[in-house]
N, C-alpha and C positions, 0 to 999 in steps of 0.2 A: 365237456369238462366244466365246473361251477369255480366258479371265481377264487372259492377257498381251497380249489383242491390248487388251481393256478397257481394260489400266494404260497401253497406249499409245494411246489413243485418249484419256484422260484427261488425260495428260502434252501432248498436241499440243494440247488445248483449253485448256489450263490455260495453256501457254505464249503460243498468241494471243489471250488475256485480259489479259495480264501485257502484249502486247509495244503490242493498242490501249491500256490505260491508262495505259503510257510516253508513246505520241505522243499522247492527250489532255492529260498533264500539260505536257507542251512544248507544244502548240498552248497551253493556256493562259498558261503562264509568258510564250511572245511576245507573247501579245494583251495583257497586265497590261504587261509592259517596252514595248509600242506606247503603251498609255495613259499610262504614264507618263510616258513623252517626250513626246507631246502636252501633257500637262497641264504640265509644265513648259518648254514652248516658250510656251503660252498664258499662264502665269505670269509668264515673262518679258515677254513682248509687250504684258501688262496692268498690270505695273510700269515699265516703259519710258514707257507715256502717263501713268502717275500719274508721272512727274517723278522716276523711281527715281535716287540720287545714288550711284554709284562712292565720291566722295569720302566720305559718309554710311556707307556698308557698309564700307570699309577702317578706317573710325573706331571703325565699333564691332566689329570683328575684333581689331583691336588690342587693343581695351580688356577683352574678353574673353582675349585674352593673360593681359592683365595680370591678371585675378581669377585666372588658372591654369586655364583652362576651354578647353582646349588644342584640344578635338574640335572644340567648338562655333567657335573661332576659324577654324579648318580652314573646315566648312562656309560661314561666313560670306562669309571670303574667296574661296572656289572660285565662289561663287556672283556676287560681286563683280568677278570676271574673267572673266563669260559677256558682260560688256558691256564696249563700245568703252571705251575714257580711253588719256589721253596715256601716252607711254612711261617716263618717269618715277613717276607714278602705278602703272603696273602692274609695273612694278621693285618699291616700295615694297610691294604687295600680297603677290607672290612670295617678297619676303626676310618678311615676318612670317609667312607660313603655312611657307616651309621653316623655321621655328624652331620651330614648332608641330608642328612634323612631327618634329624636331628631340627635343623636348621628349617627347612621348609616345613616342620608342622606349624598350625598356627594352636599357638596358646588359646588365645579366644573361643576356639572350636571347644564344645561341649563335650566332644565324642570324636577319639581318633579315628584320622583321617587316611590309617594304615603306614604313615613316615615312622610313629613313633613303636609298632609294634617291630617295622625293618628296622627301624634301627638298634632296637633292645634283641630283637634276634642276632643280627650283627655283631652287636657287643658279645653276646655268648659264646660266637664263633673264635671270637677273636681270643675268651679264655680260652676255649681249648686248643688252641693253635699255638699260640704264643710262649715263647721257653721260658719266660720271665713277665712276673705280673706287668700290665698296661697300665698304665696311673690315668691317663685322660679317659679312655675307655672305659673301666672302671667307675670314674666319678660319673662320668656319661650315665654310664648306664642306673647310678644311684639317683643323679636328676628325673630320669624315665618313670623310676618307680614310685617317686614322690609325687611326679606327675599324677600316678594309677594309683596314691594313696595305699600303696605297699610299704607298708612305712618297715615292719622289721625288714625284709629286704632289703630296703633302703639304706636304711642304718647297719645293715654288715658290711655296705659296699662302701661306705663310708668308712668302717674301720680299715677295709683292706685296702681301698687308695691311703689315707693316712699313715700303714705298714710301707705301703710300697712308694711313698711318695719324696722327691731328693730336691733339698734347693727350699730354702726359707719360701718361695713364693706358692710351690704346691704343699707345702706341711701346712700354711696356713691357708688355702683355700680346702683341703681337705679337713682341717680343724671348722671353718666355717661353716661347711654342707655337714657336716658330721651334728655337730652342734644345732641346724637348720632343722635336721630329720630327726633327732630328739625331741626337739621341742615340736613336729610336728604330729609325731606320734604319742604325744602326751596331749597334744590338744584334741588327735583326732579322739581321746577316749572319755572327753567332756561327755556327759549326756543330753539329749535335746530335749528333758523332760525337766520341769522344773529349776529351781536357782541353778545358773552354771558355778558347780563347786569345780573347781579342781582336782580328777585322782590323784591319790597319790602313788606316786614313782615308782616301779620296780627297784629291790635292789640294785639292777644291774644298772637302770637308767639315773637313781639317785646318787652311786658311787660315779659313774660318769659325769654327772652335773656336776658333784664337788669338785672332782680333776678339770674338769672345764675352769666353775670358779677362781680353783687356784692357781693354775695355769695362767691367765690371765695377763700374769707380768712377767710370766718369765719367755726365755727364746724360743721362738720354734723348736730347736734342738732340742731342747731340753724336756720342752711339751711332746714330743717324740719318743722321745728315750723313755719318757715314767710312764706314758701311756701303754705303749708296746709292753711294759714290765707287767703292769697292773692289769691288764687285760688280756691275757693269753689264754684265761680260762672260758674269753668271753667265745661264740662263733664266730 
């Protein structure tokens, strides 16, 4: 046998050496991802008859928030929504782990890092679940799409926290972001080609800037009441 038939005879065994210890590695990685799901279906199944409390695990999800332990809040909660509770309850779950999810993207990043897609999925959930608009959820999810340069998006979600928002300090943070995603969606429509003019406004955005402008002085309240009157035609 010549040398080259050798190095090919070497290459062909070398190759189906290489190609069983691929499909060993996959047979194992499925058997390990089989066990694993077992053992946490059995996990659950054995926390279920100790009396495992939804209520109990959203509490301390939360609280874990609150130290800044943002991962572990995640975990807690996801794990907390593998079981039944009311629709309210699991509204409440949703909007603390999309905040959490929230909270660990990093702005800097060029390109989401998947936190901020869960967490604007999250938000969604939480509309549909929930019997009564979420005002934090909501604005959440309006900051997400600002994020994505969704600006009309952005800007409905901003009307509808500012509908559903109670207490001088969220009337005026949703007046803030609302007004933010206006102006962001009129600069996003600058052109990158020659002198940056300024478009001009949509109706709908120029009647808003003036209720902005003259709002101005008056009280939350008030900036509430004439907004919701004068916009109901808006989406």
């Amino acid at each position: 046998m010549s040398s080259v038939e050798d190095e090919d005879l070497l290459s062909s065994i070398t190759k189906i050496l290489q190609l069983c210890n691929s499909e060993q590695e996959n047979a194992q990685k499925a058997r390990a991802a089989e066990a694993k799901k077992r053992a946490d279906e059995e996990d659950r199944e054995k926390r279920r008859k100790d009396g495992f409390s939804v209520a109990a695990a959203a509490n301390r999800g939360a609280q874990a928030y609150k130290e800044g332990d943002y991962a572990r809040a995640i975990d807690i909660l996801s794990d907390a929504l593998e079981f039944p509770c009311a629709d309210t309850l699991k509204a409440s779950i949703l909007s603390n782990r999309a905040h959490a999810h929230f909270k660990l993207h990093n702005p800097k990043d060029r390109y989401d890092d998947g936190h901020l897609a869960s967490a604007l999925s999250d938000c969604d959930r939480v509309a549909e679940l929930a019997s009564t608009p979420h005002y934090k959820t909501i604005l959440l999810a309006g900051m997400i799409l600002v994020s994505q340069a969704d600006y009309d998006a952005a800007v409905s979600k901003g009307k509808k926290a500012l509908a559903c928002s109670s207490g001088r300090e969220e009337e005026e943070k949703a007046m803030d972001f609302l007004n933010s995603a206006m102006a962001a969606r009129i600069n996003s429509r600058r052109s990158s080609d020659g002198p940056r003019r300024p478009p001009e406004p949509t109706p709908d955005e120029a009647r808003i800037l003036k209720m902005l402008e003259e709002m101005s002085l008056k009280t939350p309240h008030e900036v509430r009441c004439r907004f919701l009157v004068q916009t109901t035609a808006c989406p």
